[in-house]
Every structure is written in C-alpha cells, then in structure tokens.
C-alpha positions in Angstrom: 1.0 9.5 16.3 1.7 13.3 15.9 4.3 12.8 13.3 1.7 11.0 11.5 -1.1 14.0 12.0 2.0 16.6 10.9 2.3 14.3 7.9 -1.1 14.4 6.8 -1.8 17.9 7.5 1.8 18.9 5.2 0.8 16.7 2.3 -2.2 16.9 -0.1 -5.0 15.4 1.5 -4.6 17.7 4.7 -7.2 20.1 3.4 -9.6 17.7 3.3 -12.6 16.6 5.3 -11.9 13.5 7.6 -14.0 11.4 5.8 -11.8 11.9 2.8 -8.5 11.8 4.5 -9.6 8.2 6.1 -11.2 6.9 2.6 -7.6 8.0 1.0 -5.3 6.3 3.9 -7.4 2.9 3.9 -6.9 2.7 0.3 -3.2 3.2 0.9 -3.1 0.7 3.6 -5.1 -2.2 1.7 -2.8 -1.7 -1.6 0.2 -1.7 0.8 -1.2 -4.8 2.7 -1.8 -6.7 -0.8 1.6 -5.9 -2.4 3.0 -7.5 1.5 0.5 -10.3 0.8 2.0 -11.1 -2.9 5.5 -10.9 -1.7 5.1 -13.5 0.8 3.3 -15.9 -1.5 5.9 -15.2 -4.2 8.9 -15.8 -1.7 7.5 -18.9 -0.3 6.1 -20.6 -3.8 8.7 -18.4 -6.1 11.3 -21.4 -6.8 8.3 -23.7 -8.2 7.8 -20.5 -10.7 7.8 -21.3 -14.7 9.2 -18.8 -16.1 9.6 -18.7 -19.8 11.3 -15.2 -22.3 10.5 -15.6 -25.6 6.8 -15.2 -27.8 
C-alpha cells in the first residue's frame, strides 16, 4: 500500500485534493475492469466471430 501512495504522490494527480485523486483512480479502475470484462467475453465467444475484410 505505500508503493501505491509513493506512486500517486510522484505522478500527476499527487498535487491534487483527495477527492480528485479518488474520482481519477475509479475512473482508471472501471475502464481497466471493462477492457478485463471484453477480453473474457471475446475469448470465450471469439471462435463464433464473423469476421469479414473487404467494403
């Protein structure tokens, strides 16, 4: 848990107010947890995938 603290203090959202710094890392966290989300429905549905090159 300190590295994390260090981390945040060291980057760009350190100076900011908590409120801020929380808003910025839950944003982070739910785009992270959606791009986990889409990799597991692609790996599992992926081979039933049309996928088509061409206009």
């Amino acid at each position: 848990m300190d590295v994390i603290k260090e981390i945040i203090q060291n980057s760009a959202i350190g100076p900011l107010s908590k409120g801020y710094q929380n808003l910025v890392l839950s944003l982070f966290m739910s785009i992270v947890f959606t791009l986990a989300i889409m990799f597991v429905v692609l790996l599992v549905h992926g081979y039933s995938g049309n996928i088509q090159f061409g206009y």
